[in-house]
C-alpha positions as CSV (number, residue, x, y, z in Angstrom):
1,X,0.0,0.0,0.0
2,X,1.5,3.3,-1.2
3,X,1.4,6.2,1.0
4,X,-0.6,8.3,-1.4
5,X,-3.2,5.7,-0.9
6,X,-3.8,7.0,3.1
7,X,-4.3,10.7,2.6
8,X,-6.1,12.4,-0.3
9,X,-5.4,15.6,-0.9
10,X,-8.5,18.1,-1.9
11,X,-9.2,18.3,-5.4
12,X,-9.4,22.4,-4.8
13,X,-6.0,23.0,-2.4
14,X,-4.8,25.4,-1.2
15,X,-8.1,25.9,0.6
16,X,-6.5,29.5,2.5
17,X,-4.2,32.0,0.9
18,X,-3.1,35.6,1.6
19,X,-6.2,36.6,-0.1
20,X,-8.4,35.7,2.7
21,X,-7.3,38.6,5.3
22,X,-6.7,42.1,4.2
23,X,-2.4,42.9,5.4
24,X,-2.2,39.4,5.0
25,X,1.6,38.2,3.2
26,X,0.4,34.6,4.1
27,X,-1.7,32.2,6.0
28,X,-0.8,28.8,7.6
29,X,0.1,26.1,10.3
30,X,-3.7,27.0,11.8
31,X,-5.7,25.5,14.1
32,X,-9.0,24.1,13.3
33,X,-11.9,22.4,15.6
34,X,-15.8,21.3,14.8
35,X,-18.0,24.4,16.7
36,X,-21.4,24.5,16.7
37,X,-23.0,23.3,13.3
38,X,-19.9,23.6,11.4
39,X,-16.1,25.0,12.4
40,X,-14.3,27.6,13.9
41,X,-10.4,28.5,13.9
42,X,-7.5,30.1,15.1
43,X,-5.4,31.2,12.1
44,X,-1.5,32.1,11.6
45,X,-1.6,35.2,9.7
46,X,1.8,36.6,9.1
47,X,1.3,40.5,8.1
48,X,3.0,42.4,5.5
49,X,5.2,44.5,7.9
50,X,6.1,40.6,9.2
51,X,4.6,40.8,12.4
52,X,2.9,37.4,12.8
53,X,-0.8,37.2,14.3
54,X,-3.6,35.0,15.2
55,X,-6.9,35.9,14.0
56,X,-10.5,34.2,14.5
57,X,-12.1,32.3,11.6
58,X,-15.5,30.4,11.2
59,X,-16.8,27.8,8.0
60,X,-20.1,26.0,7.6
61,X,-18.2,23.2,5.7
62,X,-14.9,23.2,7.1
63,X,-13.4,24.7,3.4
64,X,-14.6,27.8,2.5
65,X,-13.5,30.4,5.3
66,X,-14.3,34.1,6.7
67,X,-11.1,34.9,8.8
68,X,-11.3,38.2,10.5
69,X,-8.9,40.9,9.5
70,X,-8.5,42.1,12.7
71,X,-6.2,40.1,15.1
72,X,-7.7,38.1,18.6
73,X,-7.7,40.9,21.1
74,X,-7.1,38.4,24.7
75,X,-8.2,39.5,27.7
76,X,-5.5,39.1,30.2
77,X,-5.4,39.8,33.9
78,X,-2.2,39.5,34.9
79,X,0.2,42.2,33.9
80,X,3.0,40.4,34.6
81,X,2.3,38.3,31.3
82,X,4.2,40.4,28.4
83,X,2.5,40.8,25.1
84,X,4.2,39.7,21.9
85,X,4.4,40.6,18.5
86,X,5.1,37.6,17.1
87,X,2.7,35.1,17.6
88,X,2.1,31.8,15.3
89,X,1.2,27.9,15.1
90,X,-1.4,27.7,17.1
91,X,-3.2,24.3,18.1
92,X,-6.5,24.4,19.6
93,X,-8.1,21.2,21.8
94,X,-11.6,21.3,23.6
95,X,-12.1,19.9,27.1
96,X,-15.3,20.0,29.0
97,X,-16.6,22.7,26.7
98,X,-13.7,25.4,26.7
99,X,-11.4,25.5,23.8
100,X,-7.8,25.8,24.9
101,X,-5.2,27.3,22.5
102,X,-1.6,26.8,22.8
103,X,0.8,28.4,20.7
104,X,4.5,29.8,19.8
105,X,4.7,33.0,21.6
106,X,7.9,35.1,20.8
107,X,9.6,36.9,24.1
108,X,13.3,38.6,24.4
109,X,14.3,35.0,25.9
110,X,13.4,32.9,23.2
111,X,10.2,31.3,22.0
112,X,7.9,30.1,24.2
113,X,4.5,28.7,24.4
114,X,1.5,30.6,25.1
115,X,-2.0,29.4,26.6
116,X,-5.2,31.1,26.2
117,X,-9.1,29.8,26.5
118,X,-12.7,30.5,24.6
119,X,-16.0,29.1,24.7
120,X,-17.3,30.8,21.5
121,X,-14.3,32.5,19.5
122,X,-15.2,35.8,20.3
123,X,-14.0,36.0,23.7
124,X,-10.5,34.8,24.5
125,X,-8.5,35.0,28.2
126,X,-4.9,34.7,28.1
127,X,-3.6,32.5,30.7
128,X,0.0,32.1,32.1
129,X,2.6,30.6,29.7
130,X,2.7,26.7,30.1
131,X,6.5,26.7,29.6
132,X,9.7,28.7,29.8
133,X,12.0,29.8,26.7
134,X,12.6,27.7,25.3
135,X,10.0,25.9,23.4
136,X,8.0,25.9,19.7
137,X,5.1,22.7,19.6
138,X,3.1,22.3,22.2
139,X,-0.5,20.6,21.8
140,X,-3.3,19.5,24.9
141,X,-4.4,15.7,25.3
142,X,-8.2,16.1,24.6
143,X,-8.6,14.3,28.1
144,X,-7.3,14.3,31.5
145,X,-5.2,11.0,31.9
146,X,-5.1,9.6,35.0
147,X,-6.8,12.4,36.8
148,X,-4.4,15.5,35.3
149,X,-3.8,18.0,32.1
150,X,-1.5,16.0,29.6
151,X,0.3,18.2,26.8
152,X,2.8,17.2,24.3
153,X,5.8,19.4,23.4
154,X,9.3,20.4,21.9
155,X,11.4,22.0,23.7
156,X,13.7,24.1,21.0
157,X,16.2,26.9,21.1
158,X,15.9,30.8,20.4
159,X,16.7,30.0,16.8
160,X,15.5,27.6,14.2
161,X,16.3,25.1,16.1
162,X,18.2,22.4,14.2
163,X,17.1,19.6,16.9
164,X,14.2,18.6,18.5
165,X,12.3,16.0,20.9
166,X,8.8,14.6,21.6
167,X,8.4,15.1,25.4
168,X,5.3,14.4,27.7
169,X,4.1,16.9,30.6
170,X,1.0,17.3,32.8
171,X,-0.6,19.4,35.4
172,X,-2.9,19.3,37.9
173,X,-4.1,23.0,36.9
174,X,-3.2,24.4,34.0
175,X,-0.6,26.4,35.6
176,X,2.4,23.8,36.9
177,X,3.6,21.3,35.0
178,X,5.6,18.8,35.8
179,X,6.9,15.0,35.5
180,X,8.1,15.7,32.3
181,X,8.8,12.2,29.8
182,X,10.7,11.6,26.8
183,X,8.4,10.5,24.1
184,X,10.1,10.4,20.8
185,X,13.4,11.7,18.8
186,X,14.4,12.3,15.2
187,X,15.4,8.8,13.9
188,X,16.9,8.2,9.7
189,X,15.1,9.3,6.8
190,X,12.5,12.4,6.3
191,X,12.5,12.6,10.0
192,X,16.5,12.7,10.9
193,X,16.6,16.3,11.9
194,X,13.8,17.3,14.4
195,X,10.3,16.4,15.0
196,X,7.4,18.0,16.8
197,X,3.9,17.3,17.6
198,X,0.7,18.4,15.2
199,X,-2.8,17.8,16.2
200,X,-4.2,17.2,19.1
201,X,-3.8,13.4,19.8
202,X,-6.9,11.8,18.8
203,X,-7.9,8.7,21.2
204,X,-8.4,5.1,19.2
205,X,-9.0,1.8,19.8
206,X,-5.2,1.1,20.5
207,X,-3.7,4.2,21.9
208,X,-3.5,7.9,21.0
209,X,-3.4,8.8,17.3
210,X,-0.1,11.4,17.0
211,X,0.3,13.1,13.8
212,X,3.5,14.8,13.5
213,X,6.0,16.6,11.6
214,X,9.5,15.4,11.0
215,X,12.2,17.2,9.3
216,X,15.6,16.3,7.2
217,X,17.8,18.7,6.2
218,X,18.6,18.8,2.7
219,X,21.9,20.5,0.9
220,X,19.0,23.2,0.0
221,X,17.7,23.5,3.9
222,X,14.9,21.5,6.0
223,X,12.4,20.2,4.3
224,X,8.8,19.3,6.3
225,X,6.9,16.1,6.6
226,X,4.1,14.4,8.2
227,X,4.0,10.8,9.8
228,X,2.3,8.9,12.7
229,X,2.7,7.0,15.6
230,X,0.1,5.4,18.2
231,X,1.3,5.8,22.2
232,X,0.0,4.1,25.1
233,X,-3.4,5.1,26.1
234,X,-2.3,5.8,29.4
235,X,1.0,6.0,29.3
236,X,1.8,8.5,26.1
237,X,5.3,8.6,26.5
238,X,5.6,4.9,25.7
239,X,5.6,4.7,22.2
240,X,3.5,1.5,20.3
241,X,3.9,2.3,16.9
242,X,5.7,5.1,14.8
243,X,5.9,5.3,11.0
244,X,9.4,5.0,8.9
245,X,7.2,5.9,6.2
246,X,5.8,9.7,5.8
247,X,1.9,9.9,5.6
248,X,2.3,13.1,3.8
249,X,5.3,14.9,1.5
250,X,6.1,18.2,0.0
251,X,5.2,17.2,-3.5
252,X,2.9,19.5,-5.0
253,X,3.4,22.7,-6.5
254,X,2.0,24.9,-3.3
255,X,3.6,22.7,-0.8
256,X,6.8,23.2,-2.4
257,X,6.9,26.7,-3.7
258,X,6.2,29.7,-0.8
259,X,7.9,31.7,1.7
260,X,9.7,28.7,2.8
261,X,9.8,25.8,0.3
262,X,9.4,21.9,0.7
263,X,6.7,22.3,4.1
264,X,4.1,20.5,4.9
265,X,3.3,21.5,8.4
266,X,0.3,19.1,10.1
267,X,-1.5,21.5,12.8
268,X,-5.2,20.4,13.2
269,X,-7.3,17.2,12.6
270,X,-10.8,16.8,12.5
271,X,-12.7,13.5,12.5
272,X,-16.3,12.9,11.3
273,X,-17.7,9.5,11.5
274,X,-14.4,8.0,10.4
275,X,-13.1,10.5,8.2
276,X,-9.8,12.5,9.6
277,X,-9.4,15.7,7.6
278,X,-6.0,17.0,8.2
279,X,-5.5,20.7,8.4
280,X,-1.5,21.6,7.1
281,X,0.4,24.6,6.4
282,X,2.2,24.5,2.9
283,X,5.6,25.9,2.3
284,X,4.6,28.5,4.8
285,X,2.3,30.3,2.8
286,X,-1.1,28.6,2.9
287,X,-3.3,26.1,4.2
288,X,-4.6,22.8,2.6
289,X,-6.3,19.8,3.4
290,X,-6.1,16.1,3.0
291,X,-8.2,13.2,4.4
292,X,-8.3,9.6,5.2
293,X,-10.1,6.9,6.6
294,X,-9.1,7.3,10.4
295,X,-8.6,2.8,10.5
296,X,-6.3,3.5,7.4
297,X,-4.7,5.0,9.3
298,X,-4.0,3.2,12.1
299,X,-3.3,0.1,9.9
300,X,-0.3,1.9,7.6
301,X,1.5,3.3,10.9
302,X,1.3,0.2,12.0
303,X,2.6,-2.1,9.1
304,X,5.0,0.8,8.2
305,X,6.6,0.6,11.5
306,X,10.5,0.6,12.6
């Protein structure tokens, strides 16, 4: 079974460009989730002076988008929480009816990762960083496991970082995290580099569902894919299954040709009936979609497994 045989992508990619928010240079690595009777979103939109903001969006059908021009304007009450001007790749992951962003927030000390909350997208509370500098992927288990707040992340560097690890936290709160747990590495191939968490795990029959990105560098830079593994469904940080085989390449034209070339950048997932649509940001300068049958998937990570 070929790869292209898992993920299809839409007929009518890229499904987001520039086009879609006024001082827009480009739009990708966004965060999608099912809302009401159809979607919402939390969009990277990185501005034509280069200042890099998230802004609101809402669907009927999950393609066609109205993404506001103006950026997310978060309530915060703590002033000891410093704003940023560069803010990007968010991931968003509902619990008990609040939808919790995460995302890459940009400070003096490095990149960190932000934390803010909503119940309908037009209201959002900023919340105390989850992590010190420094740090660039961090997504929220869709459940508590074993009574606390489970996230996965990447702890990184203040530049583009050329390493990076899967590691495992939770909290009791929201606020302090702690036992902290190796997941995953970068191992031969596409994903020899770095790799860092997309989605928000989804929870399956045998585990947790984890698509991620991995990255090889190339004599012409790093170039971005997307594989899977499945983790222990109580203990995540053990590792069942992980794919030596990308799910998805930079082979088409958009996904190869943008502000940064060769990217595909998984960043939201959504499943209906058994459907996973896979939101991904192409050569950092759009958004596109692919889907696949959510078993399929589960069978080729396993069967294409070190």
């Amino acid at each position: 079974m070929a790869n292209e045989s898992v993920f299809k992508r839409y007929k009518n990619n890229p499904i987001i460009t520039a086009a879609a928010v006024k001082r827009a240079n480009s739009i990708h690595n966004s965060a999608v989730v099912p809302f009401k009777d159809g979607y919402a979103g939390v969009f990277r939109v990185d501005e034509q002076d280069f200042r890099f903001t998230l802004h609101a969006g809402r669907s009927k059908d999950g393609i066609h988008w109205k993404i506001d021009d103006e950026e997310i304007k978060m309530k915060c009450s703590n002033p000891d929480i410093p704003e940023s001007k560069r803010n990007y790749d968010p991931r968003i992951t509902m619990l008990d009816g609040v939808y919790y962003i995460t995302w890459c927030v940009d400070s003096s000390q490095g990149p960190c990762i932000g934390l803010a909350k909503t119940k309908d997208f037009e209201n959002f509370e900023r919340m105390d960083n989850l992590f010190p500098p420094a740090n660039r992927n961090c997504v929220i288990f869709p459940r508590k496991i074993n009574g606390k707040y489970a996230v996965l992340h990447r702890p990184s560097d203040r530049g583009h970082t050329p390493f990076g690890d899967v590691f495992y936290s939770t909290s009791p709160d929201l606020v302090h995290w702690g036992t902290h747990r190796f997941v995953f590495g970068p191992l031969q191939g596409w994903q020899s580099t770095k790799v860092g968490p997309g989605p928000a795990p989804i929870e399956v029959e045998d585990g947790w569902l984890l698509i991620y990105h991995g990255v090889w560098t190339s004599c012409n830079g790093y170039l971005y894919y997307a594989g899977g593994a499945i983790l222990d469904k109580e203990k995540p940080w053990k590792v069942l299954y992980r794919t030596k085989d990308y799910l998805l390449a930079p082979t088409e034209i958009y996904e190869r040709v943008g502000d940064v070339p060769n990217v595909v950048f998984p960043s939201s997932a959504v499943v209906n009936d058994k459907t996973l649509r896979l939101y991904y940001g192409c050569a950092d300068t759009c958004i596109s979609v692919a889907e696949a049958d959510i078993d399929e998937i589960a069978r080729f990570i396993k069967t294409h497994s070190f």
